[in-house]
C-alpha positions as CSV (number, residue, x, y, z in Angstrom):
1,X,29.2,-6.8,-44.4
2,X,28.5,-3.5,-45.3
3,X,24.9,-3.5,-44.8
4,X,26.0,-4.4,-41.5
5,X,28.3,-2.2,-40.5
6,X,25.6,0.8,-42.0
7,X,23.2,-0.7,-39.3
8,X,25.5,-0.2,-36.5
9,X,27.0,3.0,-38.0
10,X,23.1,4.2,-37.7
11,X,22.3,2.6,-34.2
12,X,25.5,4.6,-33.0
13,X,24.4,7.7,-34.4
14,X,21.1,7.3,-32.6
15,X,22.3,6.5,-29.3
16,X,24.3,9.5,-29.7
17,X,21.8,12.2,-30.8
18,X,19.2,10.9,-28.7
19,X,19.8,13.2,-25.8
20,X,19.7,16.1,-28.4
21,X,16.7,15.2,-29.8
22,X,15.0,15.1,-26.2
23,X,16.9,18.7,-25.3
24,X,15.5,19.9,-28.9
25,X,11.7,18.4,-27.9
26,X,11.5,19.7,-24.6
27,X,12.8,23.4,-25.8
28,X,10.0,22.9,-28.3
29,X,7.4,22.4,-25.7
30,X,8.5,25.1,-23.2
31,X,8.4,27.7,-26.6
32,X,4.9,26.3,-26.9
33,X,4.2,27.0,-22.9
34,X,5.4,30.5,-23.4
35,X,2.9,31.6,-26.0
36,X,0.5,30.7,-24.5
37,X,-1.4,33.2,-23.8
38,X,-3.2,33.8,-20.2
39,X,-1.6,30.6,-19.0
40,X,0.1,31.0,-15.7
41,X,2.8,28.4,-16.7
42,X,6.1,29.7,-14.7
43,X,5.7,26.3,-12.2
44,X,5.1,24.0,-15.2
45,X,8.1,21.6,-15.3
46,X,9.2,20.4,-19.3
47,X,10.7,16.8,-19.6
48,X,11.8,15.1,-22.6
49,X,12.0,11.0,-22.3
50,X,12.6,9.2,-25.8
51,X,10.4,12.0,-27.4
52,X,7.5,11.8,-25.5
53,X,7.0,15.2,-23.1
54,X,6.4,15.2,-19.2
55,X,4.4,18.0,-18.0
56,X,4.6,18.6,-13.9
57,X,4.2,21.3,-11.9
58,X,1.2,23.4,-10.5
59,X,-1.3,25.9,-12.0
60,X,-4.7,27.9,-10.6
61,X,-7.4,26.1,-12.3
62,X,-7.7,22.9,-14.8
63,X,-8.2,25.4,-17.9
64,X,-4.6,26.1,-17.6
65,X,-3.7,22.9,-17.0
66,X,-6.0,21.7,-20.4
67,X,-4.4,25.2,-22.1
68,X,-1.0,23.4,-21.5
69,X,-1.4,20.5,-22.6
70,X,-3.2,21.6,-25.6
71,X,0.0,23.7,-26.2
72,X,2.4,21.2,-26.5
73,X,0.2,18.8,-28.6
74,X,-0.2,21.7,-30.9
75,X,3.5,21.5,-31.5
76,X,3.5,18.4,-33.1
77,X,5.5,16.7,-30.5
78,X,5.0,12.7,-29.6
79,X,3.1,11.4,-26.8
80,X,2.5,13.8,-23.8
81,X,2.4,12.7,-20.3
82,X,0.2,15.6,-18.2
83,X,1.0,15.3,-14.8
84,X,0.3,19.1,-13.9
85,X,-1.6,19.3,-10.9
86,X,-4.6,21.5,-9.8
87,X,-3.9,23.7,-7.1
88,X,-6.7,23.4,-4.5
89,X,-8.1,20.1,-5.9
90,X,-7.4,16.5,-5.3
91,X,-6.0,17.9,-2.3
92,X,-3.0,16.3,-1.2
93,X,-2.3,15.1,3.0
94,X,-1.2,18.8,3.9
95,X,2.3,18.4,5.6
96,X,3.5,15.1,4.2
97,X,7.1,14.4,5.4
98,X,9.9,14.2,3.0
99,X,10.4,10.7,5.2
100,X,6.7,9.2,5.0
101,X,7.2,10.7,1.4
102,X,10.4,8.1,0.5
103,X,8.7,5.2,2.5
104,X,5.7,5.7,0.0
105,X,7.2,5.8,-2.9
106,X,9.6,3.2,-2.8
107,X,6.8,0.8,-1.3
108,X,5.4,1.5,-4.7
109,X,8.7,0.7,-6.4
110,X,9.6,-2.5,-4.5
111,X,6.1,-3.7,-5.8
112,X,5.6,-2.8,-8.9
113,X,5.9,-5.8,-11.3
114,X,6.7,-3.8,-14.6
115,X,10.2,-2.8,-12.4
116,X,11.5,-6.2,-12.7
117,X,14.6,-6.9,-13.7
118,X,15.2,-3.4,-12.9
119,X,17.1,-1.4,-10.8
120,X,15.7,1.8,-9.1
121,X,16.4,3.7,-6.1
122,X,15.3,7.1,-4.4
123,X,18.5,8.9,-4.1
124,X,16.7,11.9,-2.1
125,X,13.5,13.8,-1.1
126,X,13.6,17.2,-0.5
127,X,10.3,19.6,0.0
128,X,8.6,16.9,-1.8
129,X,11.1,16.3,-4.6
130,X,11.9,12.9,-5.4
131,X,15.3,12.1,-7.2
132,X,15.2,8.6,-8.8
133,X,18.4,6.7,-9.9
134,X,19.6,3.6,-11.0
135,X,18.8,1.5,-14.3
136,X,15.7,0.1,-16.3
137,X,15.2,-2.9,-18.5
138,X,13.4,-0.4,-21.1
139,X,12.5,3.1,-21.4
140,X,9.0,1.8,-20.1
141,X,10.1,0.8,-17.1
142,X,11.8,4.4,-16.6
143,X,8.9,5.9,-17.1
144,X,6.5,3.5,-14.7
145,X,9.2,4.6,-12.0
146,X,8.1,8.0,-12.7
147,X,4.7,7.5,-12.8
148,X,4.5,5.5,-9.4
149,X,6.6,8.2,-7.8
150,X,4.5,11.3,-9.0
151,X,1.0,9.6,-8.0
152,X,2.1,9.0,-4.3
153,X,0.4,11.9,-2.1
154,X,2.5,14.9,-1.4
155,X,5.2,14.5,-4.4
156,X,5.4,17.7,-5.7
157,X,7.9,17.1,-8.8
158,X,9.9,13.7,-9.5
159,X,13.7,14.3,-11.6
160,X,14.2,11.1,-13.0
161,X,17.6,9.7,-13.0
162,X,16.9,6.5,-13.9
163,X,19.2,5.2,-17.1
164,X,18.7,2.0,-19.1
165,X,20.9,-0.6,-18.3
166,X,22.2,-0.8,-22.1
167,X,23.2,2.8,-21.9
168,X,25.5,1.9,-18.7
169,X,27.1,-1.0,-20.4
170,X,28.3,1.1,-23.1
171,X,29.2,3.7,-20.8
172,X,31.3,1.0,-18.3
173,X,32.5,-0.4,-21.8
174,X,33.6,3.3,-23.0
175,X,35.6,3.8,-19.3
């Protein structure tokens, strides 16, 4: 019995510092953006998802996109997701519409088999800024949304909203 209740006593405690863990992680990896040196960072975007670090945004050239990711790993942090993008290369459709925009990316969505089970929805696009919500089976399926959505052509950041569906339970449980 006790045993037990020390397991859920420590699964609670998790849940509850996780988002201050993340906050503490992605503080950790702007620090490490700042200092670095000759690195044009100022449109580099810092996310923090379950520990692992999201890296989006534009720079100049891919030396300061390598500089930034070398950055963060330097850190110490966990795994490192570099979706920076090269300004002038792997040019994207110039004048992509925020509409033809949504239509892409949640054709990607609707077919993406790793999204079973899961619910996720665009909530808006603005100036090429896709806001995801709803909830995911996993934190792997949050962060597939996220990838799909970033790789579609004229996405210029992604805020993902998406929860997991065990973290809404306890939140409908809690109201």
């Amino acid at each position: 019995m006790t045993r037990q209740r020390g397991a859920e006593t420590a699964s609670y405690l998790a849940a509850v510092f996780a988002p201050f863990r993340d906050a503490w992680t992605a503080a950790r990896a702007r620090f490490a953006l700042l200092a670095t040196e000759g690195a044009a960072m100022s449109n580099v975007t810092v996310e923090a998802i379950r520990g692992s670090v999201i890296l989006s945004g534009d720079v100049a050239s891919r030396d300061a996109r390598n500089r930034a990711e070398a950055a963060v790993r330097a850190y110490g942090g966990g795994g490192i997701s570099n979706q920076i993008r090269v300004r002038g290369e792997d040019c994207l459709r110039p004048g992509a519409s925020d509409a033809e925009i949504r239509t892409a990316v949640a054709a990607r969505l609707r077919h993406a088999p790793e999204l079973r089970g899961s619910i996720v929805t665009i909530e808006s696009v603005y100036d090429g800024v896709v806001r995801l919500i709803g909830a995911a089976e996993n934190a792997a399926s949050a962060a597939r949304a996220f990838d799909l959505a970033v790789e579609v052509p004229g996405v210029r950041r992604v805020i993902n909203d998406v929860a997991l569906q065990s973290q809404e339970a306890d939140a409908a449980d809690a109201a």
